[in-house]
N, C-alpha and C positions, 0 to 999 in steps of 0.2 A: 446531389440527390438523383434518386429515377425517378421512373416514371410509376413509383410504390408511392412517390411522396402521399400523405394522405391531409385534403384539406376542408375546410369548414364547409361546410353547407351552404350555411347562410355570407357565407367571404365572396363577396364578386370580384376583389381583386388575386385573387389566386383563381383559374382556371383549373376545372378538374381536368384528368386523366382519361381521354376515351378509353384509357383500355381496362376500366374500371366501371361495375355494376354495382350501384349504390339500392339499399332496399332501407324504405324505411316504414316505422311500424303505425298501425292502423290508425294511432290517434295522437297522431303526431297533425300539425297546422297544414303540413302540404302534403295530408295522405293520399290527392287527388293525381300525385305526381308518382306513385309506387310502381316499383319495378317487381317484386315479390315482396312478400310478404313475412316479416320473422316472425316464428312460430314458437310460440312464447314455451310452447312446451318440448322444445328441443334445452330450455332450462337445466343447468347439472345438477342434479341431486346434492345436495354437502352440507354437512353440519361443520361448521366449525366454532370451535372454544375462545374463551376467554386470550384475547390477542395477548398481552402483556402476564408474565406473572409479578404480583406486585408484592410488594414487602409492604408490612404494618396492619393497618386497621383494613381489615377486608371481613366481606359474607361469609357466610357458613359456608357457602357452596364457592368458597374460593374465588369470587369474583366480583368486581364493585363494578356496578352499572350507572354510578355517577356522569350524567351527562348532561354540560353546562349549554345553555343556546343564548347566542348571543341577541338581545330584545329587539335590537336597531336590524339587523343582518340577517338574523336568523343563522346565521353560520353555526356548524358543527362545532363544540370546544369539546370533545369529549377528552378528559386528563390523562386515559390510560390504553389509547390506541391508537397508533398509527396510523393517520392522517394520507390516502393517496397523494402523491406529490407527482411532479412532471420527472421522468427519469428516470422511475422505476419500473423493472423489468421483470417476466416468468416465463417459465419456460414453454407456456403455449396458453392459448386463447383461454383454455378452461381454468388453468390454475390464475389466470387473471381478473376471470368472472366470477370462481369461488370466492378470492379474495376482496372483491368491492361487496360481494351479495354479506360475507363473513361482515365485513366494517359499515355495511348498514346496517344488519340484523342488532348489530350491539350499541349503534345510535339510536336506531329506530325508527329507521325507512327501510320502505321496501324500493325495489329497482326492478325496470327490465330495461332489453336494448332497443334503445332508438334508430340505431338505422348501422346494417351492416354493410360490406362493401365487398366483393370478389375480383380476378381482373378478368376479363370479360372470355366468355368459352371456357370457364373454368368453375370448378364449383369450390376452389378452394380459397377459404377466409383470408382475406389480406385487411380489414380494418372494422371499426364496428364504435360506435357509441354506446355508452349503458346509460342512463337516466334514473333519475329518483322518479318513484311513479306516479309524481303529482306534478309533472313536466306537463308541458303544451294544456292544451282545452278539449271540450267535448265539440266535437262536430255538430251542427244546428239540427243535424239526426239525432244524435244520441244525448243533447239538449231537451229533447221534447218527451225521451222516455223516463219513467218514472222511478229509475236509477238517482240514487243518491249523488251528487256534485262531489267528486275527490280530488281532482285537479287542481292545481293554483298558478298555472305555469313555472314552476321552479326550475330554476337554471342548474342546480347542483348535477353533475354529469362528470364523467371521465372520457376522453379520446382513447383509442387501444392504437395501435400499426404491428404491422407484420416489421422485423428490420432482420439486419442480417443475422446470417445463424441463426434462422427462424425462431427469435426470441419475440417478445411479446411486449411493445413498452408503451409506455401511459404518456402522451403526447400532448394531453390538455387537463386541464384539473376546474374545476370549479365546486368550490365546497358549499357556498349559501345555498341556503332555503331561505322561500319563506315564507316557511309553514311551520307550527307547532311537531313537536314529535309525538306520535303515540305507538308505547314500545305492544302495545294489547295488537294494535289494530295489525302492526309491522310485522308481529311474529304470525298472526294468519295471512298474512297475503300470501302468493303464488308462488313467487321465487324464495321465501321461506321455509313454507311451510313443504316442500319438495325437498327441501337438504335432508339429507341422510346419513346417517355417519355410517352408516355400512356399507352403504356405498361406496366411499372413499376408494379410490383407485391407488395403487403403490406402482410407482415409476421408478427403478434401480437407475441412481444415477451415472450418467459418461463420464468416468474417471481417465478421461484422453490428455492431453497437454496440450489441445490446440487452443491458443490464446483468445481468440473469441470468446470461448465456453465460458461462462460466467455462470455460476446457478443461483438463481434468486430466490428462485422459489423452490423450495426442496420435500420432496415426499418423504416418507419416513423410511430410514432403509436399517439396515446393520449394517454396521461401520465395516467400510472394503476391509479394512489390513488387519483387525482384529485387536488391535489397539483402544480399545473401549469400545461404546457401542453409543450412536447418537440418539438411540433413542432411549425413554424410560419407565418404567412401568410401578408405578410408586404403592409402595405399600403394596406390592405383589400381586393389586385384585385383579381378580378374574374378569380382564377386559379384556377384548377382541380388538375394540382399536387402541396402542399404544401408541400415546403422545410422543412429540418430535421435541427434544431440548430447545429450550428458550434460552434468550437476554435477562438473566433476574434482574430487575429493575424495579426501584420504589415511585411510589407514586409520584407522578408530576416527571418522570424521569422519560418517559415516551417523546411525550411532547417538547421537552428540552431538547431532546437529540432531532426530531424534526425542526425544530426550528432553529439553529445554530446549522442544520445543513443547507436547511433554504436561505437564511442568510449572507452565508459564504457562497451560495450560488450568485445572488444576487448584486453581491458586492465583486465575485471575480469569476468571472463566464467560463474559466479556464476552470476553477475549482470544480474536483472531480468527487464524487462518493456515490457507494451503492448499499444495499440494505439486503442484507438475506432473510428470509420467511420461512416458515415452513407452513405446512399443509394447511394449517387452521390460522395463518395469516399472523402468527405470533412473529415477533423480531428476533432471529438467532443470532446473527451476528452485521458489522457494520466496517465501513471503511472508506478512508476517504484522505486526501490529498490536497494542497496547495497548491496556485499556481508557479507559485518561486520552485517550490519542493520539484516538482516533475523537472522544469529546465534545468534545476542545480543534477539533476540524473544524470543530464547529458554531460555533463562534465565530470562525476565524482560518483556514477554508481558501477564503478569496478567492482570495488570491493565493500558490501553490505551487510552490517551484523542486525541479526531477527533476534531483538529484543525480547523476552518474554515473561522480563523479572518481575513484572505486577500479576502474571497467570501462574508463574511458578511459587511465587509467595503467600498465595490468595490474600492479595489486596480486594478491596473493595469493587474498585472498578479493575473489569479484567483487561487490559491496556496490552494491545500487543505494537509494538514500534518498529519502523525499518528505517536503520541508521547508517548515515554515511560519516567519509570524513571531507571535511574542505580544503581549502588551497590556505589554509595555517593551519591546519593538524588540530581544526577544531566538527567535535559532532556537528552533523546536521542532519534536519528531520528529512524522510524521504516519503512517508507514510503512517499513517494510524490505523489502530483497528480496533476496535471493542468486541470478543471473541465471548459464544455460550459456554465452549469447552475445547476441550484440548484434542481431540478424534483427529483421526488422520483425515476426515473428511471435509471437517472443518480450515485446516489446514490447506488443503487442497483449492478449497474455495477463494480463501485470501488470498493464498500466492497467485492464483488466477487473473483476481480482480487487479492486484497489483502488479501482475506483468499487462495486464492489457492494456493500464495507463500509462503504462513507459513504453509505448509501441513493441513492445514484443520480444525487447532486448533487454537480455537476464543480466547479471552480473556474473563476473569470472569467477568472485569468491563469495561465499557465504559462511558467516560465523554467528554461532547458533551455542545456546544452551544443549545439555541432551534431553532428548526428549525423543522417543522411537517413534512417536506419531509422527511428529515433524519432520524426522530423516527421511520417513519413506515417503513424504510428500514433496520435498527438495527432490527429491531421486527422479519424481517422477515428473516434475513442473519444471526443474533444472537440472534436466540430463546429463549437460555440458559442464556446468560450473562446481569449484572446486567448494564444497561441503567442509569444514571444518569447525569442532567443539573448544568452545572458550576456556582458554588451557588453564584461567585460572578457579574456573570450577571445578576441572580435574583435579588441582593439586589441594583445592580445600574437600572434595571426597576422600582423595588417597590417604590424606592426613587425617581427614575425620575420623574415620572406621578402626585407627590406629594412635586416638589420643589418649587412651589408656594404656598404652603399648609402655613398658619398662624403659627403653631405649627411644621413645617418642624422638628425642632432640638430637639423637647421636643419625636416627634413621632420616630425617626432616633435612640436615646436612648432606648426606649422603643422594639420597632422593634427589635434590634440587638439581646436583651434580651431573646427574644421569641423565638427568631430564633433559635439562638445558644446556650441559656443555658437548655434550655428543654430539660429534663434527658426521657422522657416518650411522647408515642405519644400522651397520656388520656392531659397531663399537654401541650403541643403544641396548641392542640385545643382548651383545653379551655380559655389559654392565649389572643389566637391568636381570639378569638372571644369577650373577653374581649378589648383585641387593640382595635379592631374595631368599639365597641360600646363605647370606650372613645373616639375616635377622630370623631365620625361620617360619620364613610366611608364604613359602613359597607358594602352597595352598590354599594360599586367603581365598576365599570366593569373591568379595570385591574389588581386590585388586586382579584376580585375572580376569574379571568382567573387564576390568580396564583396560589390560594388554590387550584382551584380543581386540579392542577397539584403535588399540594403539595410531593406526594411521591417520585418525580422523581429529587424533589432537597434539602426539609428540611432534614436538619442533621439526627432529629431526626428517621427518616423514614430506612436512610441507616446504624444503628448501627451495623446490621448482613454483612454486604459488609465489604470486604477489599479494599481498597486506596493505601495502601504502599505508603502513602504520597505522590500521585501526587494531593489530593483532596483540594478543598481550605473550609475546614469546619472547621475549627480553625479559629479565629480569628486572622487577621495580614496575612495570609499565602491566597496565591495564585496561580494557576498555569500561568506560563509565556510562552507562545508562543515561540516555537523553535527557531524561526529566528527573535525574537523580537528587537531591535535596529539595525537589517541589512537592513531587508526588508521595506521599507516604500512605500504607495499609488503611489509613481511614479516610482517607481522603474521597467527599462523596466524588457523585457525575457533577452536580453542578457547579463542587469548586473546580473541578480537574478543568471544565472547561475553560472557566475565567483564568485559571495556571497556564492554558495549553494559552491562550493569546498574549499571556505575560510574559511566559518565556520566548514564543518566539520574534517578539517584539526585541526582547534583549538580545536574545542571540545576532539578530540582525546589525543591531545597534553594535554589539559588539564587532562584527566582523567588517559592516561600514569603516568603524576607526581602525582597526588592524588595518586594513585598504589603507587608509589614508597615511598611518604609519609607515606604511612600507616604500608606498611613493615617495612621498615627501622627507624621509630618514636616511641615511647610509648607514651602516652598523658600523661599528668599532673593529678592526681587524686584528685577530691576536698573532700571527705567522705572517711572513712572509714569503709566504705560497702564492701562487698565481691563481691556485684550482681557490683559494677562499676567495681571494679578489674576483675573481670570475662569475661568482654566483650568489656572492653580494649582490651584484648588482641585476642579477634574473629573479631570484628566488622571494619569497616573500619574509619578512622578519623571523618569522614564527618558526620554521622549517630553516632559514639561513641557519640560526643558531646550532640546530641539531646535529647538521650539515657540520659546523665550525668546531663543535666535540670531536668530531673526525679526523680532521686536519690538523687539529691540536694533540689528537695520540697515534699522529702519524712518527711522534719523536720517538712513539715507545717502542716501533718496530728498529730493529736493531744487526739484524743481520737478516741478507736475501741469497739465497742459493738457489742457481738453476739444476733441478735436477730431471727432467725430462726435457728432450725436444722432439717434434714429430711435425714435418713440416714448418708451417709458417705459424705450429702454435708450440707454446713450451712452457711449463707449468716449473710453478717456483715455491718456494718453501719459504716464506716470512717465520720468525721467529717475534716474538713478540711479550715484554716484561709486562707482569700481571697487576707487581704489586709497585710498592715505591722504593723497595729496595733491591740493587743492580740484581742479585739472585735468585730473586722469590718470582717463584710460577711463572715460569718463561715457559708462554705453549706455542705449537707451530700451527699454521696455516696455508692449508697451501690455494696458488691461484693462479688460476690459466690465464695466458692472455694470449691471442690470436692478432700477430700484426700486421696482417693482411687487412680485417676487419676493425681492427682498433676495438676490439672487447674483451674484457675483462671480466673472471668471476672468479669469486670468492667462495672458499668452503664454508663460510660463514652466512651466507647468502643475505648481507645486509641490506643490497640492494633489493632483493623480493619481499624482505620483509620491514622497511621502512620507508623503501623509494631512492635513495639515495645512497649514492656509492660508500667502500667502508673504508678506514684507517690502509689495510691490507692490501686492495686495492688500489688505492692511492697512490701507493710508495712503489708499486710497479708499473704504473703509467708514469710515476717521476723518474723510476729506473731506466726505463724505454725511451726517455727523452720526449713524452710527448707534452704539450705546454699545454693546453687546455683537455677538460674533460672532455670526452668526445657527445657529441649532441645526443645519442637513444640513452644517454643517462644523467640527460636532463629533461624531466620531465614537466611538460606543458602543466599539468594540475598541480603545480608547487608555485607556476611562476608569477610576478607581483604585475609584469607587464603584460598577462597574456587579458584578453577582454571577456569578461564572462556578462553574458545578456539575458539578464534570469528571466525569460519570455517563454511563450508557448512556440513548443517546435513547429516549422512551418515546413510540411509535407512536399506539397506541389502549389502553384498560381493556376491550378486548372481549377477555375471555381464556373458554378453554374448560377450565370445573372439572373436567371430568372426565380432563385431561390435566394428569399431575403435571407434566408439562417448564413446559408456559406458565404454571402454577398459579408452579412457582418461579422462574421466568422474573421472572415480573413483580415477584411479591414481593420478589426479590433486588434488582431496579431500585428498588423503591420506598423498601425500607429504607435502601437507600445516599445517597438524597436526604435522608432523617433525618440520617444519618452526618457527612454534606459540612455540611449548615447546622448540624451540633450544635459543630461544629469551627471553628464563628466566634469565638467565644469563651466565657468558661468558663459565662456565664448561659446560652450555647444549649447548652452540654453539659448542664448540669442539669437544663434543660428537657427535652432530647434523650431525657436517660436515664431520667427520670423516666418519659415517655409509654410507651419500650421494658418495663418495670417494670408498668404499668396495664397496657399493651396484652397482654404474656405473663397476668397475672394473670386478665385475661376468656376471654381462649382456652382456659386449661386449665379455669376454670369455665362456661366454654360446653360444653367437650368432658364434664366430668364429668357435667351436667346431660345432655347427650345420651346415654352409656354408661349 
């Protein structure tokens, strides 16, 4: 922390900041102590609507103003609006005071600010309290005059701070009253009855890629790329302000999603989520992270497909996922998102949020549905990384548009062929224009929508990318959506939630015993190869096996000719039987290898697109006389002995003691890596617990020696 931290007023064990000017307002308990004065009428003008839009029994005027108060508490329960939490962000002080003045107006208090703060010689806002306005008492002055009693001291209040990237975040929450609400009295008070909706100010948002930028709170713009348009103007009236796309959400569904994110806060410090807003403080969209999910990053988010099969189907819940694969060639979750719509702006947002929580480091590949909004917002959030379209919705387009076609099954053959056995991009196109002019389609309009798209999903095109086997460019093989046989089209929010902690419950459980298979197992070997012996005993089960189809149709290659040399590298021609019988579809391959370097490739590029080396390959490191694979193609994220510590990354040890957060910040990081290595088995749990046992034992006699 600096010296921005912002602390409690009434905290005497935090020391404020000399270099901060604290002002607080008139009739607050220690008005005797003001530095200036907040002038209530520097207030922003704003109307804002109905937070939520809700599905089912709703008012004529589109809005249910049901609001439960708790009798014991007085705490706010209102069903169908978003609740301030600690966490949440906007992108400057006023779209922050809009939003708490918006989510009182529809409980049914009013607010002003309790005390702002500047840092000193400067007149610019670094922090501020707001208050429900029945906070603190009347001074024994303004006890005596003949002013009505509105005060009840209520605690209900928000904290603001300036932090970086001059974002806006909510750093204390406190939601009781208690006090009755009266929605008559709320809608005349001051900071109400001042919103304006014409007022409303339109702020075009930073469409930059610097990782920071998160936008939470979003003005209403027209969508950059032209790809829809995020805002909407329903039933065409003649309004001046047009509304900003919401979360359609049914009732009771607000408060679900608040309280399943405070939960997972509270149960794992690490768990990450943020919330997007728009202008009148409705919830556009959401997202949010595990703490397993972000460290399994550092290991497995190479290569990541952006799920988007419940927005492209319109499912119920609009479910966007970002999925990896693990060290057994099984999904894992990396990300969620509950998404308004599909805009290129919204997009932009999410890929934001979710590079900011993986420190800033994108993945090399990205496999993606099509979707032009989303292309352009990869382009611009993942400059670097390789973009490529899920080959097997290619080929169910190209077949679709064409299953009334005469020749469907003769073309369906032929197609597959081009697609997928085309060793060179020269032999792609010219196939692929030969297709064409056999079946007479040369001027389909959706298959040359296709082509010109062609590099973003033919095989041939991504032979330099690596897959690690999430890609579906083999034949037979596909990628399967994370939560494929849970989630289905009707499925509300509330079961999806209690699904999303079921599955990844299993998944876990699943991949624990795969672990434990793979240490504890030797596989079966079918050859007497050395390269299968070799990586039996590195590799994990799951991935051995894959691996062992390899070295089993190393028997099918049949003859190797050198036909170039240049240097110390020289490229060869495998020949290779297709079928089972000695003549049938013998094709060639050819494959460099450099013996200087000891590396090998294939025209088949099996190594970028599954991780592991191929049949073809193989047979000319056996040629060469070399006895083991050589180590860059064996790969650490396959192996069964490598140690994966699904922890929160830990940056630097420069923490600042005098700040409890990073003090527990860190310590919480570090004991968890005791936790993870004590859970290897039962000699490091002993050890584990034993150190935890010393370690308490010196602290409280360090602490008694000091007291």
């Amino acid at each position: 922390m600096t010296d921005d931290t912002i602390c409690s007023l009434n905290d005497k064990s935090l020391p404020l900041s000399p270099n901060f000017d604290i002002t607080i307002d008139d009739g607050s308990l220690n008005s005797e102590q003001l530095l200036e004065v907040e002038d209530e009428g520097n207030e922003l003008e704003n109307d804002c609507g109905q937070l939520f839009e809700i599905d089912g029994n709703e008012h004529e005027n589109g809005r249910d103003e049901t609001t439960v108060v708790n009798s014991n508490s007085g705490e706010s329960q209102g069903k169908d609006y978003l609740p301030p939490v600690m966490g949440m962000e906007f992108d400057s002080y006023d779209d922050a005071y809009n939003y708490y003045n918006s989510y009182a107006k529809e409980i049914g208090f009013a607010i002003r600010v309790k005390s702002s703060w500047t840092k000193r010689n400067s007149k610019e806002k670094r922090g501020a309290v707001l208050c429900c306005n029945c906070e603190g008492f009347k001074t024994v002055k303004e006890a005596n005059s003949h002013r009505k009693e509105t005060r009840t001291g209520c605690l209900a209040m928000i904290r603001l701070r300036l932090v970086e990237s001059n974002r806006w975040r909510v750093d204390e929450v406190k939601l009781e009253h208690n006090h009755s609400f009266d929605l008559e009295r709320a809608q005349n008070s001051k900071s109400h009855k001042r919103m304006d909706s014409g007022a409303k100010r339109k702020v075009e948002p930073t469409l930059d890629v610097e990782v920071r930028t998160i936008k939470l709170y979003r003005m209403p713009v027209a969508d950059a790329s032209g790809y829809g348009s995020s805002n909407s103007n329903e039933g065409g009236a003649s309004n001046s302000f047009i509304f900003s796309r919401r979360l359609k959400l049914k009732k009771g569904d607000a408060e679900l999603i608040s309280n399943y994110m405070c939960r997972s806060q509270l149960m794992n410090p690490n768990f990450f989520h943020v919330m997007d807003l728009n202008d009148d403080g409705q919830l556009r969209n959401v997202f949010w992270i595990d703490s397993r999910s972000r460290a399994a990053y550092g290991y497995f988010g190479d290569v990541v497909a952006f799920d988007s099969t419940c927005l492209s189907n319109k499912y119920e819940i609009p479910l966007f996922a970002f999925v990896g694969v693990n060290h057994h060639g099984q999904s894992i979750l990396l990300g969620c998102g509950l998404l308004a719509d599909e805009t290129f702006e919204t997009y932009i947002w999410l890929f934001r949020a979710w590079l900011t929580c993986m420190s800033g480091r994108p993945p090399q590949t990205i496999l993606t549905n099509q979707c032009k909004a989303m292309q352009s917002a990869i382009a611009d959030v993942f400059p670097r990384a390789h973009h490529r379209i899920c080959l097997s919705q290619v080929m169910q387009s190209i077949l679709g548009c064409l299953v009334q076609f005469q020749e469907y099954v003769a073309f369906q053959m032929e197609s597959n062929k081009v697609i997928y056995d085309s060793k060179t991009v020269e032999e792609f196109e010219r196939d692929w224009d030969a297709l064409t002019q056999q079946f007479g389609i040369k001027n389909h309009e959706k298959l040359q929508t296709w082509y010109e798209e062609r590099e973003h999903w033919a095989p041939v095109y991504s032979k330099d990318t690596f897959f690690a086997g999430i890609s579906d460019y083999e034949k037979g093989e596909s990628v399967v959506p994370f939560f494929k046989g849970h989630v289905h089209q009707q499925t509300s929010l509330k079961e999806f939630f209690e699904i999303y902690e079921f599955v990844m419950q299993k998944k876990l459980k699943i991949e624990a015993l795969d672990d434990l298979e793979s240490s504890d197992s030797s596989p079966l070997l079918k050859t007497r190869c050395y390269y299968e012996l070799q990586l039996s005993k590195l590799y994990t089960n799951a991935i051995f096996r894959k691996f062992q189809g390899e070295v089993a149709m190393m028997s099918s290659c049949f003859s190797i000719t050198d036909i170039q040399t240049s240097g110390s590298v020289v490229t060869y021609m495998v020949k290779e039987h297709q079928g089972e019988e000695p003549l049938q579809g013998v094709r060639h391959f050819e494959v460099m290898y450099d013996k200087a370097g000891a590396e090998v490739r294939c025209i088949c590029s099996c190594f970028n697109f599954k991780g592991y080396l191929c049949r073809h390959a193989l047979c000319i490191l056996n040629y060469n006389g070399v006895e083991e694979i050589p180590c860059q193609y064996i790969l650490s994220r396959w192996r069964k002995d490598f140690k994966r510590l699904y922890l929160p990354h830990l940056n630097s040890d420069d923490v600042d003691i005098t700040n409890p957060v990073q003090c527990f910040d860190h310590l919480y990081k570090r004991a968890m890596q005791v936790v993870e290595e004590g859970m290897i088995s039962q000699n490091h749990y002993m050890v584990s617990w034993q150190a935890f046992k010393e370690s308490l034992n010196r602290i409280r006699l360090v602490a008694d020696k000091i007291e």
